[in-house]
Legacy VTK file of the C-alpha trace (Angstrom):
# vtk DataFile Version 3.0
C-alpha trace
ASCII
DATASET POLYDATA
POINTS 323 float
120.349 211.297 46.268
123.444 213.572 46.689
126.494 212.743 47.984
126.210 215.934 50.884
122.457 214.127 51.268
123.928 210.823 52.603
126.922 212.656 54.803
124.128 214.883 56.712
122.210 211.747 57.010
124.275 209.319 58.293
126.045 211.911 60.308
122.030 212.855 61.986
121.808 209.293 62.607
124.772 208.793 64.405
124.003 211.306 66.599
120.310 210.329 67.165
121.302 206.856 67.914
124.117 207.761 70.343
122.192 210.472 72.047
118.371 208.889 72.312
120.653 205.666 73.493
122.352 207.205 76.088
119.130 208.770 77.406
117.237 204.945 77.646
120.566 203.567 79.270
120.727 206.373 81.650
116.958 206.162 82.831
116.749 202.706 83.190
120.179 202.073 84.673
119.543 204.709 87.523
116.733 204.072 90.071
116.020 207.960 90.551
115.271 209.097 87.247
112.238 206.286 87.133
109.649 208.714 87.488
106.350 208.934 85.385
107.275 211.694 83.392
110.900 209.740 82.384
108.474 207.384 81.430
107.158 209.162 78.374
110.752 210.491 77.840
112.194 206.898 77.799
109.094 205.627 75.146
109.706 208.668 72.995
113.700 208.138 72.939
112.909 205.039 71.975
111.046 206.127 68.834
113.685 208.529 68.382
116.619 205.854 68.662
115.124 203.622 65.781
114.081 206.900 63.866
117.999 207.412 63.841
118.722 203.200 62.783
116.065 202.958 60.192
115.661 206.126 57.948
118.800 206.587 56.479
120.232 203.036 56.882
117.049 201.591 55.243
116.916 204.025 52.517
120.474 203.570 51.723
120.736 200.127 51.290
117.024 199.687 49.582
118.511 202.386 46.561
121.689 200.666 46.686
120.202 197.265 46.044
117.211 198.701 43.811
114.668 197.463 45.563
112.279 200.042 47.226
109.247 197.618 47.781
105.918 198.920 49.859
107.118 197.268 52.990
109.922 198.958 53.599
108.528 202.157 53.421
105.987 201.385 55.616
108.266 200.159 57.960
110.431 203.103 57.875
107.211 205.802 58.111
106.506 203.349 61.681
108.899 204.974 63.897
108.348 208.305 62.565
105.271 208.163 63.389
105.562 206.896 66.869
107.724 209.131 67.473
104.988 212.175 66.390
102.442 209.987 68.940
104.988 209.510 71.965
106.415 213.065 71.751
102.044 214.454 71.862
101.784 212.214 74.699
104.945 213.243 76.540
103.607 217.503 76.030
100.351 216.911 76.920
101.566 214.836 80.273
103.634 218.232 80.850
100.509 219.835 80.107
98.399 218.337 82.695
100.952 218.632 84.873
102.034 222.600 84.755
98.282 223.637 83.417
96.045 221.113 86.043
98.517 219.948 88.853
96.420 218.876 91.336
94.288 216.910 88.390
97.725 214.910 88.016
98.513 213.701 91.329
94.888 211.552 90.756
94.762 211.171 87.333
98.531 210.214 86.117
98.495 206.734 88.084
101.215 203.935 87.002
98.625 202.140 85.378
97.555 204.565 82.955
100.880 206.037 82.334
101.849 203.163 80.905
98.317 202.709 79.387
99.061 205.545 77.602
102.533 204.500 76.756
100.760 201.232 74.900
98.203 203.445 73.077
101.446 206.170 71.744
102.586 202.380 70.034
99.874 200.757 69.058
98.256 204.155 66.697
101.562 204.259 64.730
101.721 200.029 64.377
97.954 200.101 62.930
98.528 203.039 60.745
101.718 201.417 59.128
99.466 198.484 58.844
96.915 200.527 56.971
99.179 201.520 54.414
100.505 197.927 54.205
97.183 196.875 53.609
96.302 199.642 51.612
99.541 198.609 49.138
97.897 195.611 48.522
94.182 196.237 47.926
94.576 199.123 45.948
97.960 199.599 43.776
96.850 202.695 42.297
95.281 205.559 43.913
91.678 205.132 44.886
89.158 205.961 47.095
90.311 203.895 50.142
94.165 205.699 49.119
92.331 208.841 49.983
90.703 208.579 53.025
93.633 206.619 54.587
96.123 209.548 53.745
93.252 211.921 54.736
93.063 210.788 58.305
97.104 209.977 58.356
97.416 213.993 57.621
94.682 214.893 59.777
95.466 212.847 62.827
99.301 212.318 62.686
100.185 216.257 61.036
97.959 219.002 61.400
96.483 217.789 64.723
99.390 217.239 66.126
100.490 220.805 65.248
97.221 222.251 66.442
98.019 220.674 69.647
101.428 221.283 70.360
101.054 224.921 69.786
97.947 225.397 72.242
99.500 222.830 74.994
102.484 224.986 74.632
100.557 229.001 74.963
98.710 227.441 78.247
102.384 226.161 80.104
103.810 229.925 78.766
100.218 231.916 80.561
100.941 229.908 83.202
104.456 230.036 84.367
104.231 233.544 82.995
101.138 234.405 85.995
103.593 232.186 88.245
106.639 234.499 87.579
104.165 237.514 88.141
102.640 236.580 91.301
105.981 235.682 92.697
107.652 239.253 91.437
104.848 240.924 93.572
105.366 238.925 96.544
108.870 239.599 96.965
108.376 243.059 96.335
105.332 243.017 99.114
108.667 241.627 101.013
111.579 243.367 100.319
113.214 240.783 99.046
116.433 241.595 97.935
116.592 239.066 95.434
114.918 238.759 91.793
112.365 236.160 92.709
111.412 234.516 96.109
111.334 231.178 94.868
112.720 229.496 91.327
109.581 229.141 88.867
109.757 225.165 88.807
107.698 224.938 85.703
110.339 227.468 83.542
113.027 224.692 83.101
109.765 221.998 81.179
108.393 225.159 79.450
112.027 225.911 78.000
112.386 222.087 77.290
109.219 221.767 75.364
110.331 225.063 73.424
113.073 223.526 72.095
111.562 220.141 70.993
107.959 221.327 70.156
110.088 224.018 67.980
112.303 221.469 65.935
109.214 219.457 65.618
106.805 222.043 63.937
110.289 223.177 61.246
110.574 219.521 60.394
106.172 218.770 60.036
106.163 221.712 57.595
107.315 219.658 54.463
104.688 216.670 55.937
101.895 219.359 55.491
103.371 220.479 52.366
103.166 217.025 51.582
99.643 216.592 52.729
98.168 219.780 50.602
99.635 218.348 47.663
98.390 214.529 47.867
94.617 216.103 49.268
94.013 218.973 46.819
95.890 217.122 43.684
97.477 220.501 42.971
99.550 219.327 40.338
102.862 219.593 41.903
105.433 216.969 43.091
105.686 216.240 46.342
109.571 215.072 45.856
111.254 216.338 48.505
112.819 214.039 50.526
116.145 215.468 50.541
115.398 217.864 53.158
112.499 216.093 54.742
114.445 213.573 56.364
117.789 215.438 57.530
114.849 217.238 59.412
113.378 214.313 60.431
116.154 212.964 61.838
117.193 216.306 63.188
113.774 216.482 65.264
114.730 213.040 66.860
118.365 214.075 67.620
117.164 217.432 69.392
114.950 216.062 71.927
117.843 214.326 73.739
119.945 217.455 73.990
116.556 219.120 75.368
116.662 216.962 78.220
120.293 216.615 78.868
120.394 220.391 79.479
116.745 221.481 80.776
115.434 218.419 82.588
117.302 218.593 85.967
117.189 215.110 87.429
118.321 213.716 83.584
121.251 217.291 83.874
122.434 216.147 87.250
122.788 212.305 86.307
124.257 213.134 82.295
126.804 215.254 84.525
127.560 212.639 87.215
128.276 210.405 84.137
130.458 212.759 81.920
132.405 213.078 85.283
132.860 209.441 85.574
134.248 209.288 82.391
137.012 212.025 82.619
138.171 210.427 86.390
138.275 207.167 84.509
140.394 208.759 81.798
142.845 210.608 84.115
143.482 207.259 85.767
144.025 205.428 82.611
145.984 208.138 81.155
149.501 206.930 80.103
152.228 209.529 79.723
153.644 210.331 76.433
156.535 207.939 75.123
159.547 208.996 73.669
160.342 206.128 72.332
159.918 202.177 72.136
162.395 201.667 75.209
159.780 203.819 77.793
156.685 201.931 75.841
158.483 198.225 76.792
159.106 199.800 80.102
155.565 200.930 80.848
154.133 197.905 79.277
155.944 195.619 81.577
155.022 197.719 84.975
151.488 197.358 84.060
151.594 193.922 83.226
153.364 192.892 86.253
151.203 194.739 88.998
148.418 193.114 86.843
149.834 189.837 87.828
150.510 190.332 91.932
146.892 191.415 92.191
145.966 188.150 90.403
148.025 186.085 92.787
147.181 188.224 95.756
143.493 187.688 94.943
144.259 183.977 94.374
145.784 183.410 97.640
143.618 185.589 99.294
140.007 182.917 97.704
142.691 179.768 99.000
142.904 181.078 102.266
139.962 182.734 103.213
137.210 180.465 100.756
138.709 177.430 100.655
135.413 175.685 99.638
134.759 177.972 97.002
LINES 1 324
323 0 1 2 3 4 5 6 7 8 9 10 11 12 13 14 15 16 17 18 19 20 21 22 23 24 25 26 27 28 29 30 31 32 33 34 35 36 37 38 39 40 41 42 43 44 45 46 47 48 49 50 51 52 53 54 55 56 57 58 59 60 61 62 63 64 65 66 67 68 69 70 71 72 73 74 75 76 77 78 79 80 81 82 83 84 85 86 87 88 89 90 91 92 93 94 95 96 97 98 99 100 101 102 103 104 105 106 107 108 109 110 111 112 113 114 115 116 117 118 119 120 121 122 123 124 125 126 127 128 129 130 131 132 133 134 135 136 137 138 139 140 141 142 143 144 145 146 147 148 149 150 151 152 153 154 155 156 157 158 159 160 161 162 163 164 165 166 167 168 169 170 171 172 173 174 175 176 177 178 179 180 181 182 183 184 185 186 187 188 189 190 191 192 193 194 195 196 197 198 199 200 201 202 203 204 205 206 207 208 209 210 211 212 213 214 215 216 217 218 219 220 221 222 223 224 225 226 227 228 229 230 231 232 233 234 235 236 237 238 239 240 241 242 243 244 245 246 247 248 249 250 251 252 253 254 255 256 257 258 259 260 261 262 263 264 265 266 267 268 269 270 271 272 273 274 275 276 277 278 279 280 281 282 283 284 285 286 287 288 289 290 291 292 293 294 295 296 297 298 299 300 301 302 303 304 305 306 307 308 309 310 311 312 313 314 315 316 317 318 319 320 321 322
């Protein structure tokens, strides 16, 4: 690999690991954003997360050391591919929900979210399985070779594809009709505004643009892939040093989607950026000019550090004495 390769990748994976992580600590840590659809959000950052700590890391070290066995490929291809099954299930529970929202409220229960949570992880664990099996049995390429990369193109690319794209058209008809209807009603009411009411389903359509975009760019060299291993064209399918800036690209995108289009996850990612710069102004220590001012500053600081430990002592003596 080039040396640009490994500074795009690494740098990806920072950035997927720091974003996708900040997205699971946010969720869980704040009681509000539990909701069902945070749910699919939190399994697919998740995926995301260890798409970032695996890929490149893994690679890296396994051609550093020389020793690129069948098991670590097929444990890097896992989270890749969860993260194909978790980001389908997390569009198609927007789906239900913009396309069939009454269907939701009875259908999307607790128990089958996560249900279907435990089904996004358990395709992707079975199909790197497969391959780890298939590594074994069969060396070379064979029959069972063929119809396990088959169904791994069929079910975890093209599908996929297929499905995004038409989950995707029926949110657009239908917060396009939404914007329509409500354009005629506030003309019906001389409204001097745009719109009578915000379109509530624009903000998900605009988020699943976004990710559902990236994704499709980066599954092009996976169907590329797929022609060439099905058809035995001829050609090589050696291409890895785009595929997997791409990849990893695709898994840093979705948490930027959400920080800026999912409101309840834009309202919390602000609260916490503003935590951080009051936290900064208060720690903020003036410029020095030189080492006198730095002694002089480090002293203060160290010595109203100390009356607030005595003060708290006294104050446990006097008030707890038992404690």
């Amino acid at each position: 690999m080039e040396t640009w390769f490994w500074i795009l990748g690494w740098s990806l994976s920072i950035l997927t690991i720091s974003g996708n992580g900040s997205i699971i600590f946010l969720v869980c840590s704040r009681r509000r954003l539990r909701t069902k659809t945070n749910a699919f959000i939190v399994s697919l950052a998740v995926a995301d997360f260890f798409v970032g700590l695996s890929t490149v890391p893994s690679l890296f070290f396994c051609q550093k050391e020389g020793d690129c066995n069948g098991l670590s490929n097929d444990l890097r291809n896992l989270f890749p591919y969860a993260s194909v099954v978790n980001l389908c299930t997390l569009v198609l529970e927007r789906y239900v929900a913009v396309v069939m929202p009454f269907k939701y409220l009875t259908f999307m229960k607790r128990r089958r979210v996560f249900l279907v949570i435990f089904i996004s992880w358990v395709i992707p664990v079975i199909t790197a399985l497969a391959f780890f099996k298939m590594d074994r049995l069969c060396p070379g390429q064979c029959l069972l070779y063929d119809i396990i990369i088959s169904m791994n193109i069929f079910f975890l690319a093209f599908l996929p594809c297929c499905g995004l794209i038409f989950c995707f058209a029926s949110m657009l008809l239908v917060v396009y009709k939404h914007e329509r209807a409500a354009r005629v009603l506030a003309k019906q009411l001389h409204f001097n505004h745009r719109f009578l009411f915000k379109i509530q389903e624009k903000s998900a359509v605009k988020m699943m643009a976004i990710v559902i975009g990236v994704f499709l760019l980066a599954n092009t060299f996976a169907l590329r892939c797929g022609y060439i291993l099905l058809f035995k064209t001829g050609k090589t399918c050696d291409d890895e040093e785009y595929k997997i800036p791409l990849l990893i690209l695709n898994s840093a995108i979705n948490p930027i989607a959400y920080a800026f289009f999912k409101r309840d996850i834009k309202k919390e990612m602000t609260k916490l950026i503003q935590l951080f710069q009051l936290i900064q102004e208060i720690c903020k220590i003036p410029p020095f000019a030189n080492s006198v001012d730095y002694l002089r500053w480090l002293f203060t600081y160290a010595s109203i550090t100390n009356v607030c430990s005595l003060v708290l002592d006294r104050y446990i003596a006097v008030v707890k004495p038992l404690k």
